[in-house]
N, C-alpha and C positions, 0 to 999 in steps of 0.2 A: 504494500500500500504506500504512497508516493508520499500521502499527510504523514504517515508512519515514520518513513526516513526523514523528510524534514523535520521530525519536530526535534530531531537529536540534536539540530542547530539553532530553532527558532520553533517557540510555541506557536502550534496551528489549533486556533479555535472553528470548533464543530457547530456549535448551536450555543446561543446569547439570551436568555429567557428571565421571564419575571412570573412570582406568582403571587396570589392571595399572604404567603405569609416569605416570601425569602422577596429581597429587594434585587436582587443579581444573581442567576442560575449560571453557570459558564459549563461546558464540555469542552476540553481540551485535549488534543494530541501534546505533550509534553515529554520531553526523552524517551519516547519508545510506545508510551502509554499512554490511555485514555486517564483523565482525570476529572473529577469534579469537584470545581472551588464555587465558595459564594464571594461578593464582590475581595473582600480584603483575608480570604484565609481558605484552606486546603477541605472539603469537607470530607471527600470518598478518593484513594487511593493515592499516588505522590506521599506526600510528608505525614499522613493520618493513618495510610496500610501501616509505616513501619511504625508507626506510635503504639498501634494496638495492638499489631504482633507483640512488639518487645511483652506489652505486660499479658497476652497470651505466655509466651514462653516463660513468664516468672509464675506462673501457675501451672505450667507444664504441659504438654501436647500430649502424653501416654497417658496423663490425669485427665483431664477434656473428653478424649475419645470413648475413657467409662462411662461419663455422663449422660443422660437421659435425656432432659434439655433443658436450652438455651433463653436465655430473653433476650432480644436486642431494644433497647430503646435509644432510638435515633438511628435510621437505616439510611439514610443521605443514598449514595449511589451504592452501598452492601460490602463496601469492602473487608469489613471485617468478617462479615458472612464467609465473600469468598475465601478469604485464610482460614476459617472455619471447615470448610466444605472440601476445599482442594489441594490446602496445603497438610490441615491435620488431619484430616480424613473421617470428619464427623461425622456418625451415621444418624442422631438421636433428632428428636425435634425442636427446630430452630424458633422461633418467634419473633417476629422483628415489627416493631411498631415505631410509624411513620407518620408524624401532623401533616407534609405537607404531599398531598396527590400528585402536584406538578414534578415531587422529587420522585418520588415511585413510577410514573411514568417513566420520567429519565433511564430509572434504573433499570427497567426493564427492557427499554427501547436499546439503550448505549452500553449496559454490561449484565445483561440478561440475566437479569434475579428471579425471572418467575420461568427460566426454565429448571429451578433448583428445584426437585421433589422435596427435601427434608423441609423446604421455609414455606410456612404463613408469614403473607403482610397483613397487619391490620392498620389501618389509614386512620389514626385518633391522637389526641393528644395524649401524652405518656402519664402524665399523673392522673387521668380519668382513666385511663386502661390499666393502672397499679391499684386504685381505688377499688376496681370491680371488679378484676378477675379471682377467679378462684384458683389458679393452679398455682404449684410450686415448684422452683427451676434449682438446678444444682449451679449455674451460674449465670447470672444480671450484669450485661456491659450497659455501661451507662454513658452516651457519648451523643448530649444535646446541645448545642450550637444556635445560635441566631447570630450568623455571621461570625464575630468574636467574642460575643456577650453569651453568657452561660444563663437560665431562670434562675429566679430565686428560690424558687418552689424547692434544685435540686438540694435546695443544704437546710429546708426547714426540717423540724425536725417529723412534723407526720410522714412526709414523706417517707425519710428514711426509715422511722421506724415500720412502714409501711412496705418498703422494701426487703428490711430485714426480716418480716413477716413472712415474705414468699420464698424468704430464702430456702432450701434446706440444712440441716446440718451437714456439716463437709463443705458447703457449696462456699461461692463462691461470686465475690461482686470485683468487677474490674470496671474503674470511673476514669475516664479521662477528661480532667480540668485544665482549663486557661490562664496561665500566672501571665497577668503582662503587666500589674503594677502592686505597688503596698498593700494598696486595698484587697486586692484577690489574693495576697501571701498570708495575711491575715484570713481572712475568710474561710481560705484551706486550711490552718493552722484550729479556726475554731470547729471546722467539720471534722478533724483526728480526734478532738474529742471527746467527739458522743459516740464513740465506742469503745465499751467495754471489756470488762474482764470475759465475754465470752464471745471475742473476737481476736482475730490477731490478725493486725494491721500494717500495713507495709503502703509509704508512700517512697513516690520515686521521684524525685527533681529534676528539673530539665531537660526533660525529653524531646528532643529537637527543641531546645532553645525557650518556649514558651511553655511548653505543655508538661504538666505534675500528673503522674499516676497513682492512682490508689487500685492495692488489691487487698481484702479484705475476706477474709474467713469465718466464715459461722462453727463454730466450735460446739455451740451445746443450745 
């Protein structure tokens, strides 16, 4: 593909969109790969695949593959799906919930999410779809975005406890946050602390430059 070789020299944008809730969709050809950013940052694959690999692999790819399934909250264009599916070879079932339709299209159009057997999308906003479901996952990625601004919802505490509710024991929550000032170093700093003695908690600093992981274990 000819956009393919160019873009090892120069970004060749695919499709330029807007929707109901992102102010700038972008699809890029960029060194080799499709990518999708919103206007000022990385959402699906480029610099976000290796973010959520890394804290994949701190919770371990022969751990994951035992699991039963998955929650994705925040499916932007699936990449961390795909490292789920094709790189660790997930067989269990995937969940991936999505506020915004225009991105789901995307994802299906430009890196074909809905030819994955193991993934459900559900097209809702994530704290009403943590509110109401009933099931429980052996591991919750959390990786919500409105360009570079994170909700607030994600560090109040219903939520979490909310979250930690569907956890299982054993299981397993992997968060990727935005540090780009005081304020957000604080913020993460007051979110390590609402978990307890029956968690064991691991964040991870500057992962590519901006981005703080948290992985997090349900113990009991």
């Amino acid at each position: 593909m000819i956009a393919k070789f160019f873009s090892y020299f120069l970004p060749i944008n695919v499709i330029k969109q807007k929707s109901a809730i992102s102010s700038s969709l972008e699809v890029t050809w960029n060194n080799g790969e499709l990518v999708l950013d919103s206007k000022n940052t990385n959402y699906s694959y480029g610099s976000l695949q290796r973010i959520l690999k890394k804290g994949l692999k701190y919770i371990g790819y022969n751990r994951i593959r035992e699991f039963e399934n998955i929650l994705v909250l925040g499916v932007a264009g699936g990449s961390v799906i795909k490292t789920l599916v094709e790189e660790i070879k997930f067989k269990g079932k995937i969940t991936g919930v999505e506020i915004d339709s225009e991105i789901v299209k995307i994802a299906n159009t430009y890196f074909k999410l809905n030819e994955i057997t193991n993934l459900e999308i559900i097209v809702e906003d994530a704290f009403e779809f943590v509110l109401k479901t009933k099931e429980n996952f052996d591991l919750i990625i959390i990786d919500i975005f409105q360009d570079t601004t994170m909700p607030n919802f994600l560090f109040e505490d219903f939520f979490i406890n909310r979250v930690n509710y569907l956890l299982k024991v054993n299981g397993f929550i992997l968060f990727n946050t935005m540090v780009i000032n005081e304020q957000n170093r604080i913020r993460n700093l007051e979110y390590k602390k609402k978990f307890g003695g029956n968690y064991s908690l691991r964040m991870y600093p500057k992962v590519e430059v901006h981005n703080e992981l948290f992985t997090i274990k349900k113990l009991a």
